[in-house]
C-alpha positions in Angstrom: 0.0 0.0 0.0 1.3 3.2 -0.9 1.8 5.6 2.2 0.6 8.8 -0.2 -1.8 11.6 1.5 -5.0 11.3 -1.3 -4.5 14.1 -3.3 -7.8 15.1 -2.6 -7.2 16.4 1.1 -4.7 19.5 0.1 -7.2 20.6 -2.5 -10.2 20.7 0.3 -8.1 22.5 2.4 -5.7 24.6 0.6 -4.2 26.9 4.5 -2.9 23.6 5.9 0.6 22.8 4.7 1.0 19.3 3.2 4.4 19.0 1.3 6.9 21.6 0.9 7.8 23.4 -2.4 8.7 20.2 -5.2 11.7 22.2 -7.1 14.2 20.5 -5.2 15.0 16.9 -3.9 14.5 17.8 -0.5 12.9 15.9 2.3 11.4 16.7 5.4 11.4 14.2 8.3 8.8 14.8 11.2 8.2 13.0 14.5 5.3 12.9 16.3 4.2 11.7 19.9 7.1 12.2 22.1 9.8 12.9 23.5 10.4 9.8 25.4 12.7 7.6 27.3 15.0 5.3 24.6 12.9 5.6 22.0 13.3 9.4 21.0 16.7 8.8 21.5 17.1 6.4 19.1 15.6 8.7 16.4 18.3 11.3 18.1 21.1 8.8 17.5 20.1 8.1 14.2 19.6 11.2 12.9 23.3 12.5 14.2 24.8 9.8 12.2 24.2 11.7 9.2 23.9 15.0 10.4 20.2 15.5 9.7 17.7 17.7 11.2 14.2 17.4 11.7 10.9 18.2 13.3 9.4 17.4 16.4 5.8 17.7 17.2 6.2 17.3 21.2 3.2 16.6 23.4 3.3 18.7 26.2 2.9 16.4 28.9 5.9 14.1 27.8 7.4 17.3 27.7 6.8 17.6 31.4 7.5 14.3 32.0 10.9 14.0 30.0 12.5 17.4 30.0 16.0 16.3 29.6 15.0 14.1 26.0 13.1 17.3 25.1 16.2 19.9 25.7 18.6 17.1 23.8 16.0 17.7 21.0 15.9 20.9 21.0 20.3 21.4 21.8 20.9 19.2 18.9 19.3 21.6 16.8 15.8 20.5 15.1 12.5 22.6 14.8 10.0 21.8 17.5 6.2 22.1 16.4 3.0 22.0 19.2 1.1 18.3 19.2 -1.2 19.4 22.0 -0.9 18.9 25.6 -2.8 15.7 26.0 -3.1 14.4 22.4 -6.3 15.6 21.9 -8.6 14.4 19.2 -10.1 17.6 17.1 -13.0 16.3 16.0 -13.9 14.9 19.6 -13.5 18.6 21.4 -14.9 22.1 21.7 -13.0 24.5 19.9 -12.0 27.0 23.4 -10.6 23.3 24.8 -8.9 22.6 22.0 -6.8 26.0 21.3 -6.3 26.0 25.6 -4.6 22.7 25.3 -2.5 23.8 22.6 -1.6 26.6 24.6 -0.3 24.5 27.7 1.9 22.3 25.0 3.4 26.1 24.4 3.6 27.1 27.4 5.6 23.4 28.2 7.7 24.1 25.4 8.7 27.6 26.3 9.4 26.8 29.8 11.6 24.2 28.6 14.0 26.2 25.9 14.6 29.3 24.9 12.2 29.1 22.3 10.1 32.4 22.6 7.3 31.0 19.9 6.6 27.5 18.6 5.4 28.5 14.8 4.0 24.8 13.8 1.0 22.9 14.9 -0.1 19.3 14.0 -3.5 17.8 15.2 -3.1 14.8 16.6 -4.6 11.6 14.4 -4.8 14.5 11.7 -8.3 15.4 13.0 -8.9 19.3 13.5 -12.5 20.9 12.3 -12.9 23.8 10.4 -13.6 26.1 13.4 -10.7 24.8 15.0 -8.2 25.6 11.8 -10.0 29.3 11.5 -9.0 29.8 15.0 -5.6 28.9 15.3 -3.9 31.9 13.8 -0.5 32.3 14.8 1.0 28.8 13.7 1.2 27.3 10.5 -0.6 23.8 10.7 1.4 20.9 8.7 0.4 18.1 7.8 1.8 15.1 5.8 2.5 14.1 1.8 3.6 10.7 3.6 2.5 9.0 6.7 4.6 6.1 7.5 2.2 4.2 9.4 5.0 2.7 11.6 2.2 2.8 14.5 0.3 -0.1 13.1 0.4 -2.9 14.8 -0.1 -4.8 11.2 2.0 -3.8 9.2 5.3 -5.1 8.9 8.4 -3.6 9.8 9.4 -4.1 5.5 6.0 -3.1 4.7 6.2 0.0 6.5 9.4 0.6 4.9 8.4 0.0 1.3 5.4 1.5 1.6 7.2 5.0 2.5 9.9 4.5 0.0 7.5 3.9 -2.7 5.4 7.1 -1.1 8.0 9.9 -1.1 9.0 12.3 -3.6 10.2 15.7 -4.3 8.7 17.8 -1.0 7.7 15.6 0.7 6.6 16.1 4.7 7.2 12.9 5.9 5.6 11.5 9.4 7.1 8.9 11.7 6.6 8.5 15.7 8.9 8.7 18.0 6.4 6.3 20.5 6.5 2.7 22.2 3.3 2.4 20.0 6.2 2.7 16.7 9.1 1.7 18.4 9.4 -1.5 16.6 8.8 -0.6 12.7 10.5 2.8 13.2 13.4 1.0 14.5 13.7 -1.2 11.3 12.5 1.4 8.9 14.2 4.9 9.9 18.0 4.2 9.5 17.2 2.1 6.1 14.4 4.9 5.0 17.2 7.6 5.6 19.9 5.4 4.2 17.9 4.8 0.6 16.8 8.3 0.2 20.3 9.9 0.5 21.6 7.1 -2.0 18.6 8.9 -4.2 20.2 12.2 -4.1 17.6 13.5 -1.7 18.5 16.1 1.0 16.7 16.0 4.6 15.7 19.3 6.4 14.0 21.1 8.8 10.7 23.0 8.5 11.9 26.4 9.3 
C-alpha cells in the first residue's frame, strides 16, 4: 500500500501545509508523539549519524515528564512544532478546549528552551474541524504528503518501509513516531528509509 496523502485532502483544504515546495530533492522528516525515554533517543542517534535535522511535534505532557529528552531535541538543533498537551482528538472537542490545550503544550515548550514562539501545529490523528483551523492563527498547521504508518500494529516492519519509500518524492513532509506504539517498525524502517533516500540524491531538512 502506498503511504501517499489522497490528493484530494490539500485541494479541500488549501491553509494547511502538506508538502513543501517540489523544485528541489528535499525531504522533510517529522516525529510525532514524544519525547520519550530510549525511543526518541534512538531517532536522536540516528539522525546524528548523518547530520540530519528534523521536526518534532512534542506533546506537552511528555514534555513535562521528559525534560532532559526534550532539551537534547531541542540542543541538537531540530524545529519543534505544538502536538497538544494531551493528544487531543479535534473532532472529539470544543473549539476553546482545544486552542487551551494547545496553549499549555506552548507554554511546556517555552518553559523548557529558549524558544520564545513555537510556529508549527499538527493535530493529533490529523483530526482538527474547520472552526478549530480558523482559530488557530498564529502557527502554521502541517500536515503530511507521507505518513509512515509505523504505528500499526499490522503492518510489517518491511511493509512500513516499502510503503514509505514507494510514497515519497520531491517535497515531501514525511511523518514517523517517536512512541512505544512505533518503536518496533520505526526501528527497522528509519535508519534504512534515511539510508535509501540519500543514495537517491535526496537532502533532509527542517521545517523552518
Amino acid at each position: 500500500m502506498v503511504h501517499r496523502t489522497p490528493f484530494i485532502l490539500p485541494l479541500l483544504y488549501p491553509k494547511l501545509l502538506w508538502r513543501m515546495p517540489a523544485d528541489k530533492k528535499d525531504l522533510y522528516l517529522t516525529f510525532d508523539d514524544g519525547p520519550i525515554p530510549q525511543v526518541t533517543e534512538f531517532v536522536l542517534k540516528e539522525l546524528s549519524k548523518q547530520n540530519i535535522k528534523a521536526t518534532f511535534f512534542c506533546i506537552g505532557d511528555n514534555i513535562r515528564k521528559h525534560p532532559e529528552i526534550f532539551k537534547r531535541v531541542v540542543n541538537e538543533g531540530h524545529a519543534i512544532g505544538n502536538h497538544t498537551y494531551n493528544h487531543l482528538k479535534g473532532w472529539q472537542t470544543q473549539v476553546n478546549a482545544y486552542l487551551k490545550n494547545i496553549q499549555e503544550c506552548d507554554s511546556a515548550i517555552t518553559v523548557n528552551c529558549q524558544l520564545s514562539t513555537v510556529n508549527y501545529f499538527r493535530p493529533p490523528y490529523g483530526r482538527i474541524t474547520p472552526k478549530q483551523i480558523k482559530s488557530i492563527k498564529d502557527k502554521r498547521i502541517v500536515m503530511w504528503d507521507v505518513l509512515t504508518r509505523d504505528y500499526d500494529a499490522a503492518l510489517s516492519a518491511e511493509n512500513c518501509l516499502k510503503g514509505s519509500l514507494k510514497a515519497v518524492r520531491n517535497g515531501s513532509i514525511i511523518v514517523f513516531h517517536d512512541s512505544l506504539k512505533a518503536e518496533r517498525n520505526l526501528r527497522y524502517a528509519l535508519p534504512r528509509f534515511i539510508e535509501t533516500c540519500l543514495k537517491e540524491g535526496y537532502t533532509f531538512k527542517a521545517l523552518v
